[in-house]
C-alpha positions as CSV (number, residue, x, y, z in Angstrom):
1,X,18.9,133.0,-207.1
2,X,18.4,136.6,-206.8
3,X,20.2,139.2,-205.1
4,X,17.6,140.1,-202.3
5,X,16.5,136.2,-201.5
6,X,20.6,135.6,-201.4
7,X,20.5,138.1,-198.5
8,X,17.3,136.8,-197.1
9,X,18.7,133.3,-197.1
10,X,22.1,134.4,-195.5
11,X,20.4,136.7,-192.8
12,X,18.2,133.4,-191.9
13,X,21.4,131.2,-191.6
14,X,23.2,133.7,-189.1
15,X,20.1,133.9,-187.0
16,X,19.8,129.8,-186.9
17,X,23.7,129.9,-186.5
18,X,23.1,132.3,-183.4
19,X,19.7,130.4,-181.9
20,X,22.3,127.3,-182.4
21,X,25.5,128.7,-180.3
22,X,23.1,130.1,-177.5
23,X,20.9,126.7,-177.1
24,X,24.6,125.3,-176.7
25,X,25.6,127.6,-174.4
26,X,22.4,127.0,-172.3
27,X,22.8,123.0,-172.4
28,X,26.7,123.5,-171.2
29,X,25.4,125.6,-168.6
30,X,23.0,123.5,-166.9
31,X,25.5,120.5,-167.4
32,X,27.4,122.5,-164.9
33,X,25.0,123.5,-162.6
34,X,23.3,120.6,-162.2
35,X,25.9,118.6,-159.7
36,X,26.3,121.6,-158.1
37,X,22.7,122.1,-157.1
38,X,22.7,118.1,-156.4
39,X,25.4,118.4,-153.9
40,X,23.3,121.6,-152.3
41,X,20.6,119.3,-151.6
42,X,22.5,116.8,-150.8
43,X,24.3,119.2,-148.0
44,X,20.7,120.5,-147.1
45,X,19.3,117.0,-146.5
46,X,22.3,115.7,-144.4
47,X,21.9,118.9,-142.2
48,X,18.8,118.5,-141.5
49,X,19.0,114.7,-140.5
50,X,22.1,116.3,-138.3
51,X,19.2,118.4,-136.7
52,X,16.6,116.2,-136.1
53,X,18.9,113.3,-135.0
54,X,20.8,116.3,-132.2
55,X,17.0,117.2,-131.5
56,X,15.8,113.5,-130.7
57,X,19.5,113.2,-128.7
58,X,18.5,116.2,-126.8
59,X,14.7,115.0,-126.1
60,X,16.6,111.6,-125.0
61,X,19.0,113.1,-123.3
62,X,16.7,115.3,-121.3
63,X,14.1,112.4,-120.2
64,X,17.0,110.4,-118.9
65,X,18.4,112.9,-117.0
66,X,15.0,113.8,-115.9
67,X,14.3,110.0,-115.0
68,X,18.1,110.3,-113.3
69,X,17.0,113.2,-111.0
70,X,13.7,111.1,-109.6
71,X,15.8,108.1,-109.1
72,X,18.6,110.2,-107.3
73,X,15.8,111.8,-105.3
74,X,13.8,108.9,-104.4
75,X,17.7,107.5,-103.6
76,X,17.6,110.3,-101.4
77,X,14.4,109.7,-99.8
78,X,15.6,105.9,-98.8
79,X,19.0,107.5,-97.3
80,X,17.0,109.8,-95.3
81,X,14.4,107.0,-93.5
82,X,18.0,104.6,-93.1
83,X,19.8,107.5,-91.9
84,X,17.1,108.7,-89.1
85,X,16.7,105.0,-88.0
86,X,20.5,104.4,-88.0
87,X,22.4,103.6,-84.6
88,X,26.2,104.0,-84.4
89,X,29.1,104.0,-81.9
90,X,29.4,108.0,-82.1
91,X,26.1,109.3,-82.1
92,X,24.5,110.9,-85.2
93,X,26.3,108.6,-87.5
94,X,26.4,108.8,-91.9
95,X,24.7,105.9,-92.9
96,X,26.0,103.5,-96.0
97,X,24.4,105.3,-98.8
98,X,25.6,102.8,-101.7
99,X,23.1,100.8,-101.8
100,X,24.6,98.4,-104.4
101,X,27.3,97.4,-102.2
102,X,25.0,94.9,-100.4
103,X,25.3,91.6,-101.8
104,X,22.2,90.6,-100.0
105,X,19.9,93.3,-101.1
106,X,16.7,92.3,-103.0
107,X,16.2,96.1,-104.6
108,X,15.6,96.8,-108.2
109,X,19.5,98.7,-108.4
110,X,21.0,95.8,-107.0
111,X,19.3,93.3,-109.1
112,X,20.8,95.5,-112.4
113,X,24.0,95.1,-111.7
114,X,24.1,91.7,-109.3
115,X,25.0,90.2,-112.3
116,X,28.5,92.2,-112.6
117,X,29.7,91.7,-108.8
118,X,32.3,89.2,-108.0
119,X,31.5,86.8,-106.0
120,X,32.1,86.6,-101.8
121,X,34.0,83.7,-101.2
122,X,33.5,83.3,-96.8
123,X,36.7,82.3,-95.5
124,X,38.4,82.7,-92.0
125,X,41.7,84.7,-92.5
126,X,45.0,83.6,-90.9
127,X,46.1,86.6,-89.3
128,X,49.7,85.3,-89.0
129,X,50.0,84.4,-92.9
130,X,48.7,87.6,-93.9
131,X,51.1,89.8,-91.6
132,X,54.0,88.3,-92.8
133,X,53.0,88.3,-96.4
134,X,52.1,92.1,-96.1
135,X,55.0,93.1,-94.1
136,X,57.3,91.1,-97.0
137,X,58.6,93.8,-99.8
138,X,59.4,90.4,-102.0
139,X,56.1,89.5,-101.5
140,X,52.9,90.2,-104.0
141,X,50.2,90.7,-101.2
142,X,53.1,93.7,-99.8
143,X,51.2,96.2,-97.9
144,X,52.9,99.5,-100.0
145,X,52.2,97.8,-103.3
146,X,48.7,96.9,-102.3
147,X,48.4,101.1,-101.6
148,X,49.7,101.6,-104.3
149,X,47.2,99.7,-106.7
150,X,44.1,101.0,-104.6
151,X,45.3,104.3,-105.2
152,X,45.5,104.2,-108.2
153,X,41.8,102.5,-108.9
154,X,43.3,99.6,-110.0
155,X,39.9,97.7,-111.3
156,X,42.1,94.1,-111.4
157,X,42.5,93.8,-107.5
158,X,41.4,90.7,-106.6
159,X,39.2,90.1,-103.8
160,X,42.2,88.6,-101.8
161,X,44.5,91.4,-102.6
162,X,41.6,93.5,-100.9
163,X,41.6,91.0,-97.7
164,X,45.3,91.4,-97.5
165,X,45.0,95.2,-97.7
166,X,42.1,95.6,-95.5
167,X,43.7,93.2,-92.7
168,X,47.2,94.4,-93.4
169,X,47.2,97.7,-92.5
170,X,46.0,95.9,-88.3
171,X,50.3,95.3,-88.8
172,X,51.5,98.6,-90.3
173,X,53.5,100.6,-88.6
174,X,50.8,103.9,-88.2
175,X,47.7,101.7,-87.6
176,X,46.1,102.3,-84.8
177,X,42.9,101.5,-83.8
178,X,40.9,104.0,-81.9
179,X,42.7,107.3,-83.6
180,X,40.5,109.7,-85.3
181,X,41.5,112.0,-88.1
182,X,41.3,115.8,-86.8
183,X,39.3,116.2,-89.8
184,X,36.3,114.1,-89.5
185,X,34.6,116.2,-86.9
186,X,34.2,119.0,-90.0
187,X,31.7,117.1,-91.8
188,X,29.7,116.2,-88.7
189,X,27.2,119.0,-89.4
190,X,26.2,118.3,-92.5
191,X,25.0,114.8,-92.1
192,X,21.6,115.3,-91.0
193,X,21.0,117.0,-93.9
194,X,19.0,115.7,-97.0
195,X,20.6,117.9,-99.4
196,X,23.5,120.3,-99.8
197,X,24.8,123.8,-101.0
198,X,27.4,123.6,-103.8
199,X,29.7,125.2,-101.0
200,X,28.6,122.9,-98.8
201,X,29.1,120.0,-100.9
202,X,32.8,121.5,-101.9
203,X,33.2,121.4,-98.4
204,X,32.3,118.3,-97.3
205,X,34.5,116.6,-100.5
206,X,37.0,118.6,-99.2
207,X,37.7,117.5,-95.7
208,X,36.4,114.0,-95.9
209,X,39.4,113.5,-98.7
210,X,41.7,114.8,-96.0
211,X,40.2,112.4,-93.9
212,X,40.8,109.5,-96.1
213,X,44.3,110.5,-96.8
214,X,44.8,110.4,-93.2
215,X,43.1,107.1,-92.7
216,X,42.4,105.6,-96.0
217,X,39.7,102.8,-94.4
218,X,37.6,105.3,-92.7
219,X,34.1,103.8,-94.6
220,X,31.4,106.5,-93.3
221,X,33.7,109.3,-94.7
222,X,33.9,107.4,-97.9
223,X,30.2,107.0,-98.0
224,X,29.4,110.1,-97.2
225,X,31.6,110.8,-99.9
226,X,29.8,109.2,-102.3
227,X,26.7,110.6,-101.7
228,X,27.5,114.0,-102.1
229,X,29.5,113.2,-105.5
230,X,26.2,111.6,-106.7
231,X,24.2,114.7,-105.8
232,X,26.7,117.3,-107.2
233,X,26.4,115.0,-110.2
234,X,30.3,114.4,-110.2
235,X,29.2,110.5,-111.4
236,X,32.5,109.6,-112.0
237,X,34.5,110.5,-108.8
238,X,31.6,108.9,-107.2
239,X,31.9,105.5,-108.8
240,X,35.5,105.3,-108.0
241,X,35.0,106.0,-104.0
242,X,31.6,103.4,-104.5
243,X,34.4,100.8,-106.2
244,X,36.4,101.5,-103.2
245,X,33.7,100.7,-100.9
246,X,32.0,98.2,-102.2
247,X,35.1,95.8,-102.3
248,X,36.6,97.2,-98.4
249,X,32.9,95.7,-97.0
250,X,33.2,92.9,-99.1
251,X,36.3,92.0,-98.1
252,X,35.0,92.3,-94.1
253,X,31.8,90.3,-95.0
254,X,34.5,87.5,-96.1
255,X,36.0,86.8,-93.0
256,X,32.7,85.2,-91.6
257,X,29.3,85.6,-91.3
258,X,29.0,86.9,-87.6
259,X,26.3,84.4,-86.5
260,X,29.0,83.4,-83.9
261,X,32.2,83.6,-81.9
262,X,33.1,80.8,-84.3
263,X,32.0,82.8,-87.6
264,X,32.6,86.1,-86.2
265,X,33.8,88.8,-88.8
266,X,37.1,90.4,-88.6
267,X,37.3,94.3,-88.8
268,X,40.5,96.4,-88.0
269,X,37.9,99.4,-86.4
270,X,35.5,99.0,-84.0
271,X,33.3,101.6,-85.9
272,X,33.0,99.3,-88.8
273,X,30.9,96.9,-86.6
274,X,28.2,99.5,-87.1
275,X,28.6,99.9,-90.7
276,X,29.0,95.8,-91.0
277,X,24.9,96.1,-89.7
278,X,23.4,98.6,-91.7
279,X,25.0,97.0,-95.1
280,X,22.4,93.7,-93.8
281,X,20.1,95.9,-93.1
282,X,20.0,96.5,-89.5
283,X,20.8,98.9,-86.7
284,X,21.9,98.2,-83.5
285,X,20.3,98.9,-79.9
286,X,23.1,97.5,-78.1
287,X,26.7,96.0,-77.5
288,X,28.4,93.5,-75.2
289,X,31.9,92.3,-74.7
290,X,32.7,88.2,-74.7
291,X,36.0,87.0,-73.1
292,X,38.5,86.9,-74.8
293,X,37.9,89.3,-77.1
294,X,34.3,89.5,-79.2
295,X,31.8,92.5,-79.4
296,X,28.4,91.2,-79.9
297,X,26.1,93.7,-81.4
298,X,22.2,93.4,-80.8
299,X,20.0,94.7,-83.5
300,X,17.1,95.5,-84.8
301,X,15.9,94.8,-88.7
302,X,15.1,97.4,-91.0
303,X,11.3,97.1,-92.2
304,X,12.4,96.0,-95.5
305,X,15.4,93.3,-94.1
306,X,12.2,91.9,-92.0
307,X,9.9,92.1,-94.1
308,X,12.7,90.1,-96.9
309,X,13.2,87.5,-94.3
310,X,10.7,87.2,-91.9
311,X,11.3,84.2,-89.4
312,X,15.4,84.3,-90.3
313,X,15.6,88.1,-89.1
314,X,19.4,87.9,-86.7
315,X,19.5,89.2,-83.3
316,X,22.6,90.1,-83.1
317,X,26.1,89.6,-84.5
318,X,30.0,88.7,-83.8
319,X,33.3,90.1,-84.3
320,X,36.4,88.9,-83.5
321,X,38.6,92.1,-81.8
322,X,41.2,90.2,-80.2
323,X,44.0,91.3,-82.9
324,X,42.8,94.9,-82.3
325,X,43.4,94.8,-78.7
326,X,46.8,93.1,-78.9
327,X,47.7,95.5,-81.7
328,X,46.6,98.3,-79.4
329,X,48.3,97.3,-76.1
330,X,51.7,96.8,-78.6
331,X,51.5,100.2,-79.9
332,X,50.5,101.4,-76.8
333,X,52.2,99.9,-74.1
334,X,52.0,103.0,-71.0
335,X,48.5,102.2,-71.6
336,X,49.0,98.4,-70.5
337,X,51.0,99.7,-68.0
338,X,48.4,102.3,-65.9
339,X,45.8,99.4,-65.6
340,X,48.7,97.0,-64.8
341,X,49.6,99.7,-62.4
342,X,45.2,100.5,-61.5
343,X,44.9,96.2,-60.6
344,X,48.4,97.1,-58.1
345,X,46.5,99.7,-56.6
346,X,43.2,97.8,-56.6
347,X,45.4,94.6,-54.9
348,X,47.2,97.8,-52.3
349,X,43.9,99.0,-51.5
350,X,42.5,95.6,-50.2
351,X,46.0,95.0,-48.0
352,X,45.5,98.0,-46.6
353,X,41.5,97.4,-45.2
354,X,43.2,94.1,-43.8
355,X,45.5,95.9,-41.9
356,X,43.2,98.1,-40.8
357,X,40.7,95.2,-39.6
358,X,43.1,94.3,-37.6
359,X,44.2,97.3,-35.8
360,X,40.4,97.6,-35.2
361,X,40.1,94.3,-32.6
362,X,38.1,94.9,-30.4
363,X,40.4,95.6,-26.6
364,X,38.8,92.6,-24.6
365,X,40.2,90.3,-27.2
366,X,43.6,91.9,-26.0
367,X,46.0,89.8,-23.2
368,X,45.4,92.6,-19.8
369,X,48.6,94.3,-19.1
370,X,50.7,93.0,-15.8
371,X,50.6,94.9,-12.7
372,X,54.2,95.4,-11.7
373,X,53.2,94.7,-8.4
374,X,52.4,91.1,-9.1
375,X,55.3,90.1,-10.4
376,X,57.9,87.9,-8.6
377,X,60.6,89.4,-6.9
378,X,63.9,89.3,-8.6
379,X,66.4,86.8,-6.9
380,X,69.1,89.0,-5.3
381,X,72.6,88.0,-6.5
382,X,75.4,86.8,-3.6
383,X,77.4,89.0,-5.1
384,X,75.2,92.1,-4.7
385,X,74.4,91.2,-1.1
386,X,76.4,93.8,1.5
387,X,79.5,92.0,3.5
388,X,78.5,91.3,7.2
């Protein structure tokens, strides 16, 4: 081999050697790369199924709230036309807004979740075994301990642990029938209205809890509470004061079913009548009082209660207030007293028109007065008679 093709052969070997290393080079590089870029589009993919899925969960999202916000109005609607048709025992009374507390309702709401209510067991109470058992700290059904667990939303209350705490409290020691929280009166001027200011909904939250602390069973306060929770979209406050509700009126509604003095319903308020009606779906036009101690409400039906059914529409409906009154006249015994004291003068009032029938005879009827001159003369005594 000659000299110059020795060179030429040598030069063509380096340049292989070199093609060789970078081709090497090249095959390690994309080795490398190539998970890398696999895990970028990997990365890529999952983001953009991350987007699409929060994009559908925001379409969702938005046509449930927007279904949410007809129902709530057309919730609203119904509240308004039972409000405006409502009758009460103060006037311009809150209707029940919670709609799904009726057992007996036939609407679409109450169908949903019929399936979920406990059931009403109708049973007359004994007073006498449920104020010693409340009034008993060794006792389960113990008044403070029954507080205590409705307080604290304690979801496994039964439905006779609500009886005892709903006819209870008639023997607690601040019970008192006809007081009314100072409170109450504040949210009187919004309940008219259809819908409400954020302040005015803070507001109205605000002093109808101070109500309920001061009288944990006042039911239009809670109702009203309720409503405005639902329409400042606090859901979850509101289902806690609907729980509350829901099972206080059930435990009323299973005292009796108020179609008479025999089945009358029990209720530790007189306001509560009225409340009683419009969860059946009626209003009342007018009250009597049955000795010895039963309000009889008259009412009318709602159009949909008379229209659901027809020829079994009720008249009117019982409650026995007997225990209200004696709890009354024990916690207010000057009260007793004044129309103990109002018969006396009632009884004073009629001895005196006697008395004055008879100082009115008439003269003629009198015996005449003697003439002095008419009268015998007096037989002189010996003794008297002068010596002769």
């Amino acid at each position: 081999m000659t000299e110059s093709t020795q060179k030429s052969y040598i030069k063509h070997s380096g340049r292989t050697f070199r093609a060789f290393v970078w081709m090497l080079v090249t095959v390690m590089i994309m080795a490398i790369a190539a998970p890398l870029e696999m895990d970028a589009a990997k990365k890529k993919r999952s983001t953009k199924a991350k987007t699409t899925a929060t994009a559908k969960k925001k379409t969702t999202a938005r046509t449930t709230s927007s279904k949410k916000r007809k129902s709530t109005t057309k919730s609203r609607k119904k509240s308004t036309r039972r409000r405006s048709s409502s009758s009460g025992s103060r006037g311009a009374n809150w209707a029940l807004t919670a709609a799904d507390v009726n057992p007996d309702s036939k609407s679409p709401e109450v169908k949903a979740k019929k399936s979920s209510k406990r059931q009403v067991t109708v049973e007359r109470p004994d007073l006498e075994a449920i104020r010693v058992a409340t009034l008993d700290p060794a006792n389960p059904m113990y008044f403070p301990k029954l507080m205590k667990k409705f307080n604290r939303n304690d979801t496994t209350m039964t439905a006779d642990e609500f009886r005892h705490l709903y006819l209870g409290y008639m023997f607690q020691e601040d019970y008192d029938p006809y007081r009314e929280s100072p409170y109450s009166s504040v949210t009187d001027a919004y309940r008219n209205k259809t819908s409400h200011t954020k302040e005015e909904i803070d507001t109205i939250r605000k002093y109808a809890e101070l109500t309920l602390l001061d009288n944990p069973f006042d039911l239009r306060q809670m109702s009203f509470l309720v409503h405005v929770l639902k329409e400042r979209r606090k859901d979850m406050s509101a289902k806690i004061w609907e729980y509350r509700l829901e099972h206080l009126l059930g435990a009323i509604k299973s005292t009796g079913t108020g179609e008479n003095e025999e089945n009358a319903w029990f209720v530790i308020y007189p306001a509560h009548e009225y409340d009683m009606v419009q969860l059946m779906g009626y209003h009342a036009v007018d009250a009597d009082f049955i000795e010895p101690g039963f309000d009889y409400l008259m009412v009318e039906p709602e159009e949909e209660t008379a229209r659901r059914l027809r020829d079994k529409v009720q008249k009117g409906f019982y409650f026995d207030v007997r225990q209200i009154h004696q709890q009354y006249e024990l916690k207010h015994p000057e009260d007793s007293d004044d129309d103990e004291a109002d018969e006396a003068s009632e009884d004073s009032d009629v001895s005196v028109e006697e008395m004055i029938s008879v100082s009115e005879e008439d003269p003629d009827d009198l015996p005449a007065e003697e003439d002095p001159d008419d009268l015998p003369a007096e037989e002189e005594d010996p003794d008297d008679l002068p010596a002769d």
